[in-house]
Each structure stands twice: as C-alpha cells, then as structure tokens.
N, CA, C and O atoms as CSV, one atom per row, in Angstrom:
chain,resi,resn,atom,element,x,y,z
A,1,UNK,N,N,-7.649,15.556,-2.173
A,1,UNK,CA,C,-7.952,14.326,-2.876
A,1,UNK,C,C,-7.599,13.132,-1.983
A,1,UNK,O,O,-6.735,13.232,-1.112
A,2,UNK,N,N,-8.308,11.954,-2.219
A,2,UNK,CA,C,-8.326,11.082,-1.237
A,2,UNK,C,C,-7.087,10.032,-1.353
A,2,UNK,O,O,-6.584,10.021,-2.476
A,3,UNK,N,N,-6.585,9.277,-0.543
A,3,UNK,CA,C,-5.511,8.201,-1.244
A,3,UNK,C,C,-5.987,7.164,-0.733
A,3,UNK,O,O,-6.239,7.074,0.468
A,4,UNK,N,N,-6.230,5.958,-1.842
A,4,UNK,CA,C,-6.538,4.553,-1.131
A,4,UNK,C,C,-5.440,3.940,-1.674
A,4,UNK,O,O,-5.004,3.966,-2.825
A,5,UNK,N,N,-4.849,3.091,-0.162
A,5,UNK,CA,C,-3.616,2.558,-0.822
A,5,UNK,C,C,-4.066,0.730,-0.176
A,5,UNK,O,O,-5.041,0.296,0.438
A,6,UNK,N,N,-3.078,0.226,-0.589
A,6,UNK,CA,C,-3.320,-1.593,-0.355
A,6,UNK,C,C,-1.796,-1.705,-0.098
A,6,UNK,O,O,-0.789,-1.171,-0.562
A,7,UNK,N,N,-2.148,-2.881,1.097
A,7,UNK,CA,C,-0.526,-3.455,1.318
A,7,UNK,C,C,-0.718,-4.952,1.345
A,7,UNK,O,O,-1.592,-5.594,1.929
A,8,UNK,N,N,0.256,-5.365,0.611
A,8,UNK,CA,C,-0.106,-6.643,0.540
A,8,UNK,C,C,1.060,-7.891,0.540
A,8,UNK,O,O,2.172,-7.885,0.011
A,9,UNK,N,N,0.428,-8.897,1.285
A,9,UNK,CA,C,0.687,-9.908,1.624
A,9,UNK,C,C,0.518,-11.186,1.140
A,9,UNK,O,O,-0.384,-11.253,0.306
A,10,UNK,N,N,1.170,-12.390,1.419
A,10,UNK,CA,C,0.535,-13.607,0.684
A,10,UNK,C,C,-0.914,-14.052,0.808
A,10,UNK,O,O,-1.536,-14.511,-0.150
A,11,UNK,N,N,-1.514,-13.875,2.230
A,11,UNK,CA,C,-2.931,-14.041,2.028
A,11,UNK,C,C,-3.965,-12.763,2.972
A,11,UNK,O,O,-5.130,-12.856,3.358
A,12,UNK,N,N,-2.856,-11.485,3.129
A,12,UNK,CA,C,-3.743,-11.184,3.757
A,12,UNK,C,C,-3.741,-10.826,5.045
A,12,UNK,O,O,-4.299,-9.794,5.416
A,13,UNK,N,N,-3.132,-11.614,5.838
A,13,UNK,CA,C,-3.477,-11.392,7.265
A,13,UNK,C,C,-2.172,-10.624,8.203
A,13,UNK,O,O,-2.572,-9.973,9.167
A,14,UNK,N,N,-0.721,-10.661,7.986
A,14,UNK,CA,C,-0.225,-9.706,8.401
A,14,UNK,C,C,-0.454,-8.753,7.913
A,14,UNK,O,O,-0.378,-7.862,8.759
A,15,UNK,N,N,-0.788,-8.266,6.685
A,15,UNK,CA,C,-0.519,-6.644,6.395
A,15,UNK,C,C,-1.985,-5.940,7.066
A,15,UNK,O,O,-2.136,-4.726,6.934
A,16,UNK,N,N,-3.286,-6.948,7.948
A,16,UNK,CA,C,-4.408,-6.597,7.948
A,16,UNK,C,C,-4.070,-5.226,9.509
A,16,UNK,O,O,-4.618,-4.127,9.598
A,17,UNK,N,N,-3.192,-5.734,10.356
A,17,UNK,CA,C,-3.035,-5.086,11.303
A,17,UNK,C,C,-2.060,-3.485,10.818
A,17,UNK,O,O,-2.091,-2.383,11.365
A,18,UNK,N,N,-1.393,-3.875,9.802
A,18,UNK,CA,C,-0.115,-2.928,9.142
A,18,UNK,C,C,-1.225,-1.864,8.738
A,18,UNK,O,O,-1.309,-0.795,9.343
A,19,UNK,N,N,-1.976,-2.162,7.809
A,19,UNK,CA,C,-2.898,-1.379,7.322
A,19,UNK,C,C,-3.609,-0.830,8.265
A,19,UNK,O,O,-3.907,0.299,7.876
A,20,UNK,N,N,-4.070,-1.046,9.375
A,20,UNK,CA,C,-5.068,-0.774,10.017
A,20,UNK,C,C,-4.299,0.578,10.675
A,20,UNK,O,O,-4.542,1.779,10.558
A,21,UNK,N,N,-3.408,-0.057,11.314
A,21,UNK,CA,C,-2.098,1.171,11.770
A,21,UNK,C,C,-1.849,2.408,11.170
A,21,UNK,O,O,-1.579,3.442,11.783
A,22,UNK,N,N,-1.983,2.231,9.473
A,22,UNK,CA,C,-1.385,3.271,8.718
A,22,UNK,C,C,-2.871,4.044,8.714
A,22,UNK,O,O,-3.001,5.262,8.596
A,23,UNK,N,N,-3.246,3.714,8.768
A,23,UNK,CA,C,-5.000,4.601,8.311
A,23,UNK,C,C,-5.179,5.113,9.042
A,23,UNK,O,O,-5.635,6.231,8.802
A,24,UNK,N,N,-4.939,4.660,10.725
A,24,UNK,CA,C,-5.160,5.364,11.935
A,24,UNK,C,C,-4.578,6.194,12.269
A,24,UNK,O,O,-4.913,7.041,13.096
A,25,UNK,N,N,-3.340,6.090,11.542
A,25,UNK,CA,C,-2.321,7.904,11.737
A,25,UNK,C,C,-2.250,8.332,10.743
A,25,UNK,O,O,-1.325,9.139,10.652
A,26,UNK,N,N,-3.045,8.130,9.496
A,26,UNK,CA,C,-3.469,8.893,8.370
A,26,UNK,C,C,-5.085,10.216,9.088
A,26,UNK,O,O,-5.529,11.351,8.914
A,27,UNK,N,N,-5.291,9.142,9.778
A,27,UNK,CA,C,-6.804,10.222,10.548
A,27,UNK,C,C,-6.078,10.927,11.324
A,27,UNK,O,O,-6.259,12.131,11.146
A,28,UNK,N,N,-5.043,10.577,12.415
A,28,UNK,CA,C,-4.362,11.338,13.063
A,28,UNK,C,C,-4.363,12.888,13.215
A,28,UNK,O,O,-4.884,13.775,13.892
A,29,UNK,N,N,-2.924,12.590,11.557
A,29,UNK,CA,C,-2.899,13.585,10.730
A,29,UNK,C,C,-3.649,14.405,9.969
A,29,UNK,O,O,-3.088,15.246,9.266
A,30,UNK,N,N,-5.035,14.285,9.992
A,30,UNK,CA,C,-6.173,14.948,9.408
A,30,UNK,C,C,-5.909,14.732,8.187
A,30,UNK,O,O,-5.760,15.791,7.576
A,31,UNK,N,N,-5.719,13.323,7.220
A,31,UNK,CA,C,-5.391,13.101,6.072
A,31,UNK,C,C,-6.254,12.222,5.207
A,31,UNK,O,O,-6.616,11.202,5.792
A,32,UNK,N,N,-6.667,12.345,4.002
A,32,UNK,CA,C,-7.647,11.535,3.450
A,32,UNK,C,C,-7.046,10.454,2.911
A,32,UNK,O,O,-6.963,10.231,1.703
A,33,UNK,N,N,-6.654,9.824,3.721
A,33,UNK,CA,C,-5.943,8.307,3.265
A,33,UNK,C,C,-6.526,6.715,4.014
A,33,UNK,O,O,-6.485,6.485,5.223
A,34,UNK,N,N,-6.904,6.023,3.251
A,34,UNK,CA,C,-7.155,4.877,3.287
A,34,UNK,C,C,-6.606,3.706,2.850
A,34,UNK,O,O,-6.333,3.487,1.670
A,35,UNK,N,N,-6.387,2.748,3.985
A,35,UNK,CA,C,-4.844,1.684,3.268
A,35,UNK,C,C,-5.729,0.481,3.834
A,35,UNK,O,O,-5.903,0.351,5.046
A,36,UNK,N,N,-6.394,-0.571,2.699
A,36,UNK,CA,C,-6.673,-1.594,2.977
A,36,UNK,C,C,-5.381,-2.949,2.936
A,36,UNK,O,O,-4.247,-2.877,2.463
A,37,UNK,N,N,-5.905,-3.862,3.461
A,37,UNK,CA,C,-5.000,-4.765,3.246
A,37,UNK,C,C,-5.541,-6.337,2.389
A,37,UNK,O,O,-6.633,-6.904,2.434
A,38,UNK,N,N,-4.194,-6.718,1.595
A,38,UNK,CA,C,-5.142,-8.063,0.840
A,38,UNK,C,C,-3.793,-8.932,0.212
A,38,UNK,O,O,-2.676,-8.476,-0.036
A,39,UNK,N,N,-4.132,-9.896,0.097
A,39,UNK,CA,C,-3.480,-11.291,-0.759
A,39,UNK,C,C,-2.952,-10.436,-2.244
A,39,UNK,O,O,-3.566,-9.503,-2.761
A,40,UNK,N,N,-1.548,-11.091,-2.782
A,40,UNK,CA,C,-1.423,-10.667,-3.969
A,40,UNK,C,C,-2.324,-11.543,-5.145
A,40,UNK,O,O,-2.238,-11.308,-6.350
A,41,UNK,N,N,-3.029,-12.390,-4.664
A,41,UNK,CA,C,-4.114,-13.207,-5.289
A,41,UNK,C,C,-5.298,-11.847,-5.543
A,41,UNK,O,O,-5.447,-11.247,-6.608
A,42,UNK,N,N,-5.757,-11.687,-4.756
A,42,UNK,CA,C,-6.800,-10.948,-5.105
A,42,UNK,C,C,-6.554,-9.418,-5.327
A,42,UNK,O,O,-7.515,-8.662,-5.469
A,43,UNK,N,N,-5.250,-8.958,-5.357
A,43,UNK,CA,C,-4.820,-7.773,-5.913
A,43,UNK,C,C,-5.555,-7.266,-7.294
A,43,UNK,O,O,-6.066,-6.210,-7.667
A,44,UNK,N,N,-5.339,-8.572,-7.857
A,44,UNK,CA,C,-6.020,-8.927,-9.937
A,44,UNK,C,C,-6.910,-8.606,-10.045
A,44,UNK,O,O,-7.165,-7.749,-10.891
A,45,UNK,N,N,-8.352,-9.417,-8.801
A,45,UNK,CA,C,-9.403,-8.566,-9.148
A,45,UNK,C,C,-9.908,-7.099,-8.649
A,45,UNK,O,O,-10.851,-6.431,-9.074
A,46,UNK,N,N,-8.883,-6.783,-7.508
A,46,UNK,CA,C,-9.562,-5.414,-6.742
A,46,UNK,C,C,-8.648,-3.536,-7.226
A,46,UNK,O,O,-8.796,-2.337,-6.987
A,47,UNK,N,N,-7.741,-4.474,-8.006
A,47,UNK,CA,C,-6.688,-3.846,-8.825
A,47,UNK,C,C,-7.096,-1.988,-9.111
A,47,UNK,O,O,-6.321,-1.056,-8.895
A,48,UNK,N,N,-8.263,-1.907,-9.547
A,48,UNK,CA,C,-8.369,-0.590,-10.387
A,48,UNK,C,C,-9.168,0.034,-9.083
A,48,UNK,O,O,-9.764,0.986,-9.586
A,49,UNK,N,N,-9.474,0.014,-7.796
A,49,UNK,CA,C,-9.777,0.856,-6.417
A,49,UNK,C,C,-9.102,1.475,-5.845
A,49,UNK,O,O,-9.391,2.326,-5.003
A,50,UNK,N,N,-7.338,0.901,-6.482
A,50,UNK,CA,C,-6.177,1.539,-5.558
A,50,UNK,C,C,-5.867,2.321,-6.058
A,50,UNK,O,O,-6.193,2.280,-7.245
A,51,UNK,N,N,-5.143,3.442,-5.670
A,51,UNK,CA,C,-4.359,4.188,-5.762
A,51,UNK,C,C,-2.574,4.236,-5.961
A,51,UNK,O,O,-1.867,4.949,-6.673
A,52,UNK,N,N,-2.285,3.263,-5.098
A,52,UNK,CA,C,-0.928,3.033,-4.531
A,52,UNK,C,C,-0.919,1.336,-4.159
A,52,UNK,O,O,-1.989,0.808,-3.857
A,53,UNK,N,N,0.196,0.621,-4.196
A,53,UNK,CA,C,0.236,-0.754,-3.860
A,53,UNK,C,C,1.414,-0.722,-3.106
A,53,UNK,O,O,2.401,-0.164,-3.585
A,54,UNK,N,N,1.464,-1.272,-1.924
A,54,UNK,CA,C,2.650,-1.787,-1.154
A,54,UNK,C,C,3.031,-3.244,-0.955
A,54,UNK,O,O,2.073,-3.884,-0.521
A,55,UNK,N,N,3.942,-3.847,-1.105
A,55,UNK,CA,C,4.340,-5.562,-0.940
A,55,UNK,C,C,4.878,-5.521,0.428
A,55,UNK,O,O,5.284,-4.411,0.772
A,56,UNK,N,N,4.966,-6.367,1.197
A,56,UNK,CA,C,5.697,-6.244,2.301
A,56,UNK,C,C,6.382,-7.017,1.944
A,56,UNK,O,O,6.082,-7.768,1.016
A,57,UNK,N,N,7.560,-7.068,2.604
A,57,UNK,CA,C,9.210,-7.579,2.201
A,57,UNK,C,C,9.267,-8.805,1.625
A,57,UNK,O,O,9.931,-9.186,0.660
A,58,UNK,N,N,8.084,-9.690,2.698
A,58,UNK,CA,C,8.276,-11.360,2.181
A,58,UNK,C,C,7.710,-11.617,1.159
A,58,UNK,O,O,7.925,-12.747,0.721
A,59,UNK,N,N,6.867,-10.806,0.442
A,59,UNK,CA,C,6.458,-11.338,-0.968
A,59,UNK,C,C,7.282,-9.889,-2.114
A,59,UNK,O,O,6.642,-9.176,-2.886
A,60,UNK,N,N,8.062,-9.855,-1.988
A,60,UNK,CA,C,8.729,-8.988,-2.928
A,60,UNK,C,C,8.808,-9.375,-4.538
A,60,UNK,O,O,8.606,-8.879,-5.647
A,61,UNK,N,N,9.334,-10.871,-3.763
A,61,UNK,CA,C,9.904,-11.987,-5.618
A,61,UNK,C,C,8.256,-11.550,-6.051
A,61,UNK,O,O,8.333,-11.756,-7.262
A,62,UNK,N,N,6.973,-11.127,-5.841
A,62,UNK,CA,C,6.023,-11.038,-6.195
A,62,UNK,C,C,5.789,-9.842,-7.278
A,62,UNK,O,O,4.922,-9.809,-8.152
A,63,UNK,N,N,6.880,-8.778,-6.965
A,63,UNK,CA,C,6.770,-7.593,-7.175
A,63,UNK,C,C,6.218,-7.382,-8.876
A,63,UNK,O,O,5.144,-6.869,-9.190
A,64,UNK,N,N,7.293,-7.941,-9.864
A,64,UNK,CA,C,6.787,-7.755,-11.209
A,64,UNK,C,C,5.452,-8.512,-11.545
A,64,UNK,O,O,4.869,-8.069,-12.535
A,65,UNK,N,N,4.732,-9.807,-10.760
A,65,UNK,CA,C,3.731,-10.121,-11.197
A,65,UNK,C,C,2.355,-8.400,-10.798
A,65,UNK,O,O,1.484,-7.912,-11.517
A,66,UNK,N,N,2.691,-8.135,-9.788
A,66,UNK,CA,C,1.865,-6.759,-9.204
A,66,UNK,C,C,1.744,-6.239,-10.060
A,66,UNK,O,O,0.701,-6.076,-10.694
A,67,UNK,N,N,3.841,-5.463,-10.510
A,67,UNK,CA,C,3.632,-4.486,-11.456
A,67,UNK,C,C,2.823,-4.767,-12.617
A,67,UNK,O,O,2.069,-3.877,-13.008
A,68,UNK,N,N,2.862,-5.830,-13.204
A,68,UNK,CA,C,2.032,-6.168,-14.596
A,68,UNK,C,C,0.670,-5.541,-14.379
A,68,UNK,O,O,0.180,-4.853,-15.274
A,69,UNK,N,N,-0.165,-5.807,-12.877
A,69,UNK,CA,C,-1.563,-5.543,-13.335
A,69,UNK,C,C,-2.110,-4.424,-12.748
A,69,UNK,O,O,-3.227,-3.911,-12.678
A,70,UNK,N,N,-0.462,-4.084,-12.151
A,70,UNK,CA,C,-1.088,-2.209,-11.609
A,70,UNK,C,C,-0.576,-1.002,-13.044
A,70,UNK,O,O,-0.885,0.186,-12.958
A,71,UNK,N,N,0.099,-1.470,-14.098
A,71,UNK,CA,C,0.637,-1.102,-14.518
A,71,UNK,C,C,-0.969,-0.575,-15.457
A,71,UNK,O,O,-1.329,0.601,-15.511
A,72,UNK,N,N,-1.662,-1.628,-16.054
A,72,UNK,CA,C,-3.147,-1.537,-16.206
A,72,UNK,C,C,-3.763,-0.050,-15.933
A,72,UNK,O,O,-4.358,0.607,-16.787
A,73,UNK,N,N,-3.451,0.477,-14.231
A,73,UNK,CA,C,-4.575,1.137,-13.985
A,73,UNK,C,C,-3.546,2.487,-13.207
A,73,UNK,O,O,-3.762,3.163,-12.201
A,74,UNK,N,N,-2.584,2.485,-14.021
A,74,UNK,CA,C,-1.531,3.857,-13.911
A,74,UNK,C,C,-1.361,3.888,-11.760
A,74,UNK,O,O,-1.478,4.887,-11.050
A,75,UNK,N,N,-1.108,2.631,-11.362
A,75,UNK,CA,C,-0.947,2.288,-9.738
A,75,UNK,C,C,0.708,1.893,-9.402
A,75,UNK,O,O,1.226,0.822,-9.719
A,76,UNK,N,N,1.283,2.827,-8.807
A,76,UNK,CA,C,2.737,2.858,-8.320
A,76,UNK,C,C,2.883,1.496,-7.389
A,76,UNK,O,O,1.951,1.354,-6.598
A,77,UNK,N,N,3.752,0.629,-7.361
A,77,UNK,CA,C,3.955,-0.278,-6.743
A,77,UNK,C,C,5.490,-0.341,-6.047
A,77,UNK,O,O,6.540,-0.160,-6.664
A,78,UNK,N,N,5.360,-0.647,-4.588
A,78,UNK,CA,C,7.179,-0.960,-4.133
A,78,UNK,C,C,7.096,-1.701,-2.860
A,78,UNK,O,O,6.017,-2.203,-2.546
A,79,UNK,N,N,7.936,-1.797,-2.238
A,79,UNK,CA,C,8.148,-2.427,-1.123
A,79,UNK,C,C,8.067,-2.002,0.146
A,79,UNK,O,O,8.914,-1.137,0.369
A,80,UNK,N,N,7.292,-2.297,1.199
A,80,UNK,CA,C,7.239,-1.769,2.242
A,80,UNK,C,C,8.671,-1.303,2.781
A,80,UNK,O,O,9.584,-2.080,2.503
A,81,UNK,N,N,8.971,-0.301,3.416
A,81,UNK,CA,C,10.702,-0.214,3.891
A,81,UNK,C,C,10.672,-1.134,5.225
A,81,UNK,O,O,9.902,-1.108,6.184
A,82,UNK,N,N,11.660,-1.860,4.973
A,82,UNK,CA,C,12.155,-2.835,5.968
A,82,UNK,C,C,12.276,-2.429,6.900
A,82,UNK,O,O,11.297,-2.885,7.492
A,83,UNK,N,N,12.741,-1.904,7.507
A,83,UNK,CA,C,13.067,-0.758,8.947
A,83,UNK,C,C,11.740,-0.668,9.443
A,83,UNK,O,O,11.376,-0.971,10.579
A,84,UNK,N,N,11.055,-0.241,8.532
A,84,UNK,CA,C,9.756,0.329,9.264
A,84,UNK,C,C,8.095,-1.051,9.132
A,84,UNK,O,O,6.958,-1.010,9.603
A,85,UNK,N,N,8.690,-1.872,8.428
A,85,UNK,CA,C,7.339,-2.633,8.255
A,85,UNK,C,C,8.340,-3.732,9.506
A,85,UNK,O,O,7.357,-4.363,9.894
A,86,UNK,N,N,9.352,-4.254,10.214
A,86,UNK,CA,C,9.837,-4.359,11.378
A,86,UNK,C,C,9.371,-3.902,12.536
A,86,UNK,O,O,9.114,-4.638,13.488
A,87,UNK,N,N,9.232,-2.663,12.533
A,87,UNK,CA,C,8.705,-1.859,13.972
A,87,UNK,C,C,7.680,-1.532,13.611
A,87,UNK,O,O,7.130,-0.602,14.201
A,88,UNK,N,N,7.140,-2.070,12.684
A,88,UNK,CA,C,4.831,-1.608,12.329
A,88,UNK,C,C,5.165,0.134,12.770
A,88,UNK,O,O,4.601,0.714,13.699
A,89,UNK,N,N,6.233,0.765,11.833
A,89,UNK,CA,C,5.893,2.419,11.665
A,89,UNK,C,C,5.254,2.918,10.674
A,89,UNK,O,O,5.442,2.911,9.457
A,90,UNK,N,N,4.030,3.600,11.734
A,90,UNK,CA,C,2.835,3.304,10.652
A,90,UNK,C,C,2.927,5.226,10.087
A,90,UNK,O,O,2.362,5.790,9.151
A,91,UNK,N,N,3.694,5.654,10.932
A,91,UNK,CA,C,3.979,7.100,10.311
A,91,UNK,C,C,5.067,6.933,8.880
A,91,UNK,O,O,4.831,7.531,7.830
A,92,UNK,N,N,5.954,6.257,9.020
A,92,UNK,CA,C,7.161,6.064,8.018
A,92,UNK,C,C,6.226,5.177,6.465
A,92,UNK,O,O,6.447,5.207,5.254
A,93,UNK,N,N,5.192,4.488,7.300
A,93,UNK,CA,C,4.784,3.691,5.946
A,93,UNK,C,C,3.961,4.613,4.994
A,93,UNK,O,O,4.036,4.588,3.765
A,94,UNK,N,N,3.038,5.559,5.855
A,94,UNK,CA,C,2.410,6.317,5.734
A,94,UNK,C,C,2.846,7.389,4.656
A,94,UNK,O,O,2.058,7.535,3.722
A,95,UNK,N,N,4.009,8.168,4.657
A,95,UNK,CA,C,4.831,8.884,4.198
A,95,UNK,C,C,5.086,8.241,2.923
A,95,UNK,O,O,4.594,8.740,1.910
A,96,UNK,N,N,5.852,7.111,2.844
A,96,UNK,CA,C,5.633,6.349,1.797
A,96,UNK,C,C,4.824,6.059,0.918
A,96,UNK,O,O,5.134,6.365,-0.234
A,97,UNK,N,N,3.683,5.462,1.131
A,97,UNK,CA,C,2.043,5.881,0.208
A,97,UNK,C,C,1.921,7.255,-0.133
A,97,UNK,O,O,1.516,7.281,-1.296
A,98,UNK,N,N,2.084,8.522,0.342
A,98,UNK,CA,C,1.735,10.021,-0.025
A,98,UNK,C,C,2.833,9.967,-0.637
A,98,UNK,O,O,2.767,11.146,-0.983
A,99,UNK,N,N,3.919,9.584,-1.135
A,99,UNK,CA,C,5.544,9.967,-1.756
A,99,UNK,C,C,4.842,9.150,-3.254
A,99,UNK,O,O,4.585,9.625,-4.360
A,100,UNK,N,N,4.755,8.361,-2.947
A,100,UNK,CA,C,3.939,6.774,-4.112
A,100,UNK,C,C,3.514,7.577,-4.710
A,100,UNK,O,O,4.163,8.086,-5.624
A,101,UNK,N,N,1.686,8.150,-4.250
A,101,UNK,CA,C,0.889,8.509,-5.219
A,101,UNK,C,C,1.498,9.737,-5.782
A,101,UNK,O,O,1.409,10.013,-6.978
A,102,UNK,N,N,2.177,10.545,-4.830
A,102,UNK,CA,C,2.820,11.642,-5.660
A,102,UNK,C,C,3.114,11.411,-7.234
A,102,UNK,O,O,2.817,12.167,-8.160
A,103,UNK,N,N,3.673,10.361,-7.279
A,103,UNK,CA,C,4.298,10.362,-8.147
A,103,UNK,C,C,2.911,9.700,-9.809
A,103,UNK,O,O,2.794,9.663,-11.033
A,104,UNK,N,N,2.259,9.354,-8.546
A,104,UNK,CA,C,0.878,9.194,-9.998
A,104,UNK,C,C,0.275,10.300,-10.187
A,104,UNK,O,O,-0.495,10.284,-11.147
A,105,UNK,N,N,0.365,11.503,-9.471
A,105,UNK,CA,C,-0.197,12.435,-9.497
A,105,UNK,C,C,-1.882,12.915,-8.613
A,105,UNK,O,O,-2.906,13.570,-8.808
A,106,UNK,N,N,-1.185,12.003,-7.540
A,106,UNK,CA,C,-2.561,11.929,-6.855
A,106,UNK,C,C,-1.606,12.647,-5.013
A,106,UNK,O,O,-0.436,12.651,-4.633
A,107,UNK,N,N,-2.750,13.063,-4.483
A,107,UNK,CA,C,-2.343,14.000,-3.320
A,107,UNK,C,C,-3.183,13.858,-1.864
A,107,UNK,O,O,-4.372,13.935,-2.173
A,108,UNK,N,N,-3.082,13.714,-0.659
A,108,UNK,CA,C,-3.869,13.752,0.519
A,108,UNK,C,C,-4.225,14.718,0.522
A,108,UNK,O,O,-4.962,15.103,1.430
C-alpha cells in the first residue's frame, strides 16, 4: 500500500527540498512512499490526499490548528524530529512517516 505523506511549513519552501529528499530514499528503499511538501495554509484544502502530516519544528505552535483538520480525514500529525530535520535525514524522517501511518493503519 502506498504512503503519501506532506511536510509542512509556513509557506512551503523549506520543507520543498526536505520532501524531495525523503521520497528519494523512499525509492531507494524500493518503497511506495510519496512526501509532498506545502504551507499549513493550504494543508485545509489538500487535507484528505494525505496519509500522514509532518510540521517542521518552526511551525509546531501550528500543530493543534493541523490536528483539527487532519483529525477530519483519520491523518496522524507530529513534528519533524529535530535532530534529523537539522541534518535533512531523509532516512530518519522517512522512518517516521512509515511509524505515523502505522499507526492509521496504513503500510509501504
């Protein structure tokens, strides 16, 4: 089963390279995972495509507005790990999204 996950940012444009990273050692790994990146603005409308939601650290205080509208479409939400959204580890973030959906019941 496939995983599309989103990491997200205030508008977008750091998490665009983060994401790009994680997808590329999601293929690596011979894994059906896809991690776009986007604004917590437009999270609202693209909301029910994801699978999994990631915040990166600096928009955290963001976190319960997320949870409200992933909560909608049964979508796990948390925080990128600091350690690793620092050194763009796109294996550690990676791991993280497959741990996420686990827990919605969704699988690579």
């Amino acid at each position: 089963m496939a995983i599309h996950g989103v990491i997200l940012c205030s508008w977008g444009a750091t998490s665009s390279a983060l994401a790009k990273k994680v997808t590329d050692e999601a293929k690596k790994q011979g894994l059906d995972v896809t991690v776009d990146a986007g604004g917590t603005g437009e999270f609202k409308k693209k909301a029910e495509g994801y699978d999994v939601a990631l915040l990166e650290p600096q928009v955290r205080h963001l976190k319960k507005e997320v949870e409200t509208i992933a909560e909608k479409y049964n979508i796990p939400v948390d925080i990128v790990d600091m350690q690793a959204f620092a050194l763009m580890d796109a294996k550690k973030i990676l791991n993280q999204i497959i741990e996420l959906a686990k827990k919605s019941g969704k699988e690579a």
